[in-house]
N, C-alpha and C positions, 0 to 999 in steps of 0.2 A: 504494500500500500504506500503510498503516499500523500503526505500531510503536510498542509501547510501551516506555518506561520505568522499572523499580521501582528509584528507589532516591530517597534524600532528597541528592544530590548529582549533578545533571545536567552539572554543570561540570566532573566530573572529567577528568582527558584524554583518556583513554581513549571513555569515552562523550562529550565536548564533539567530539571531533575524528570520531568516526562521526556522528555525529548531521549533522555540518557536512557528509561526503559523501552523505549519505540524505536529507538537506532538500530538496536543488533540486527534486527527481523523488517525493517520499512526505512523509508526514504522521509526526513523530515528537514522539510525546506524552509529560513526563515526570509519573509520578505517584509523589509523594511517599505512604510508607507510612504516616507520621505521621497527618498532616493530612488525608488524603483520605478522603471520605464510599464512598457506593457510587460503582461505574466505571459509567457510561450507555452504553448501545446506541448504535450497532454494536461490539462488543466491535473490538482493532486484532486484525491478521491474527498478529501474532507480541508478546510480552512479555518484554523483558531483566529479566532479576533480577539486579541489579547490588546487593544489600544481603543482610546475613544476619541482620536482627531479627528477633522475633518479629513488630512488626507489618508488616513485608515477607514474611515468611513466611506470614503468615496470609492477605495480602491474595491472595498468590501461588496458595494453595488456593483462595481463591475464587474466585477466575479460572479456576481449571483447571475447578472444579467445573459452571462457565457453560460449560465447551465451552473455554474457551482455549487456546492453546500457549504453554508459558513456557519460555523456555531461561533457565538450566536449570531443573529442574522443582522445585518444593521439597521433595519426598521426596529427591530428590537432594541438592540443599544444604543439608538438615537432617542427611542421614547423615554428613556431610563436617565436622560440627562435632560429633560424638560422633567421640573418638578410638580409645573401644572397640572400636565396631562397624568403623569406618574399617578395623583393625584387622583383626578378623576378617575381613569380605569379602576383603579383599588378600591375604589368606592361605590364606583357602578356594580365592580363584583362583590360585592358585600364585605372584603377584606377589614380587619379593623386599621385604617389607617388612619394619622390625625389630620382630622380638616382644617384644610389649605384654603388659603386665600390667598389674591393676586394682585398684584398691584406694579403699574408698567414703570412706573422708577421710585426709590426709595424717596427723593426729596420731593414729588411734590404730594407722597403720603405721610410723610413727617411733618410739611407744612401744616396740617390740620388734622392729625389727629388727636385723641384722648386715649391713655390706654386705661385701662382700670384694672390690669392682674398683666402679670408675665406673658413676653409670645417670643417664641423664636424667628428668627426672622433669616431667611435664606437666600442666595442670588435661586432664581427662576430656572436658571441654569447652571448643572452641575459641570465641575472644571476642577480641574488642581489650581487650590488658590484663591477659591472663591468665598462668599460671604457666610457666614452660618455664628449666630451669637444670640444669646439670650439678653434680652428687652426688658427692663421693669419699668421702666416707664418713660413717660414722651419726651422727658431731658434725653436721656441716651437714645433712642429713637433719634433725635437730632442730631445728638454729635455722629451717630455710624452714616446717617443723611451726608453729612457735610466729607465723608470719606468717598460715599460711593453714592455721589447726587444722581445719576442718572440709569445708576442699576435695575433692571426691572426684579422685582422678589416675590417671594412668597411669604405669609407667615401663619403660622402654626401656634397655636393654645400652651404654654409650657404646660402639661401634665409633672405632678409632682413626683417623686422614683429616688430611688435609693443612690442615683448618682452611677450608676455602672451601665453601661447598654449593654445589651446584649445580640453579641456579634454572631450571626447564624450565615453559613454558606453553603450552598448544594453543590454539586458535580451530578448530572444526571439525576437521580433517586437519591444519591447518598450525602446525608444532612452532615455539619461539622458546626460546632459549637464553640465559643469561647468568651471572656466579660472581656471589659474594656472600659475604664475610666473616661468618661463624659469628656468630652470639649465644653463641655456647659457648665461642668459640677466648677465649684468655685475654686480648685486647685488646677483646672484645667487638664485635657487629656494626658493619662496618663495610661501605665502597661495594660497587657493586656495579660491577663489568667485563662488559663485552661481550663474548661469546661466540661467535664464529663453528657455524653449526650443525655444519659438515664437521668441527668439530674435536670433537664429542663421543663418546665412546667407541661402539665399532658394536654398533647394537644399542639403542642409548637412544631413539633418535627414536620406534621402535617398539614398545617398550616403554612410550611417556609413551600412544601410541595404544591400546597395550592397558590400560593405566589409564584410560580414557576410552570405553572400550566395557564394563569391568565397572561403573565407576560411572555408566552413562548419565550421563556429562555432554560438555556440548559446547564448554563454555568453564571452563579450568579448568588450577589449577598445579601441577607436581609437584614436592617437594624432593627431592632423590637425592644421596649424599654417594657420593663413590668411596673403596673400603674397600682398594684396591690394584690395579693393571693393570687396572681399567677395569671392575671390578666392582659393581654398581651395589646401592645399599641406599638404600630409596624410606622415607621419616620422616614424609612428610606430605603430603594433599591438601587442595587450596583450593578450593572453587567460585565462579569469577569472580573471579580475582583480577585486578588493577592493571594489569598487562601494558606498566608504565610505558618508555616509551624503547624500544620495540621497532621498529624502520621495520616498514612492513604491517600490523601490529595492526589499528589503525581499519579500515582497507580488508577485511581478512578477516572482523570482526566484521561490518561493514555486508556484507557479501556472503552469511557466514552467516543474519543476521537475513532477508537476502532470501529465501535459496530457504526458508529455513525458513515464512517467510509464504505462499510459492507453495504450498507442500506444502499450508497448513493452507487457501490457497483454492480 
């Protein structure tokens, strides 16, 4: 078989440590989105999209357009960086996600607003780099205004929580778990702990699965804060994220990319 690679970092762990089980036995090509001209014939049997640029994205469509399979596909990991729509979809499907509101730049919704309780508040669109901070009221609201006047955002209710998220990622069917020190708690992000999966509230495993059959993706993170006795409030999806430190990762990706190429031969 043959497997490709999108992204401008083949050395990450994640893809260095799959790639390392799928050499002995298959061809695993990496193609930088940057740099690379057209992809020549024989297209590979399957495509990781391990990046979220535009020109990963774009190359991503072309490929599809040729006939390719890409996990995941880029209408998928393009939805997944609009937090609007993210948003919507997970709500249409009855997901517990927190409800989002929109607002097409941050200063002239800090011009007039009142807040009257906590809100997070996000760029609109997800990016290395971008906005995400918790709000107590319309003073701050203005000063984050005067940083990023014409950002368009979202913002979100602070639900109250023990200060840890909880970091869930799939590969196919197979769920991986771990905590993770808030960016919001007042010390700021901090490690991340290892999570036994038995020990996650009943019902999340299944839940990160139903999040991955509305969003047709197949590699992909969920954040979920517990808002009390195991009640679960989903903030945020990733496609293809890191899936750093997880035992199995590599091994479930390389085995996903497998049948995924059997399918498409």
């Amino acid at each position: 078989m043959r497997i490709g690679l999108i992204t401008p970092e083949p050395g990450h762990p994640l893809l260095a440590d799959t790639t390392a089980l799928l050499a002995p036995e298959h061809t695993v090509e990496a193609l930088d989105p940057v740099t690379l001209g057209d992809v020549p014939l024989p297209l590979a049997e399957v495509y990781l999209l391990k990046s979220r640029t535009p020109h990963a994205l774009g190359l991503a469509r072309h490929l599809e357009r040729r006939g390719a399979t890409v996990v995941n596909s880029a209408a998928a990991t393009a939805l997944c960086q609009d937090r609007t729509e993210m948003a919507e979809l997970a709500l249409r499907a009855g997901l517990p996600f927190a409800a989002t509101r929109t607002h097409d730049s941050l200063g002239a919704w800090a011009a007039g607003a009142l807040l009257d309780a906590p809100v997070v508040v996000k760029s609109r669109r997800s990016r290395r780099g971008d906005l995400v901070a918790r709000v107590n009221d319309a003073a701050r609201l203005r000063e984050l205004a005067r940083e990023w006047p014409h950002e368009p955002v979202v913002a979100q209710d602070y639900a109250p929580n023990s200060g840890w998220d909880h970091k869930l990622w799939a590969i196919g069917d197979q769920v991986f778990s771990a905590l993770r020190r808030s960016e919001l708690s007042p010390g700021g992000r901090g490690p991340t702990r290892p999570l036994p999966l038995a020990e996650l509230p009943s019902g999340w495993a299944d839940l990160v699965r139903e999040v991955g059959a509305v969003f047709a993706l197949d590699v992909y993170g969920v954040d979920i804060i517990d808002t009390g006795g195991g009640a679960p409030l989903i903030v945020d999806v990733n496609a293809f994220p890191g899936v750093r430190g997880q035992a199995g990762a590599p091994e479930a990706l390389a085995a996903l990319a497998l049948r995924r190429a059997a399918g498409r031969a």
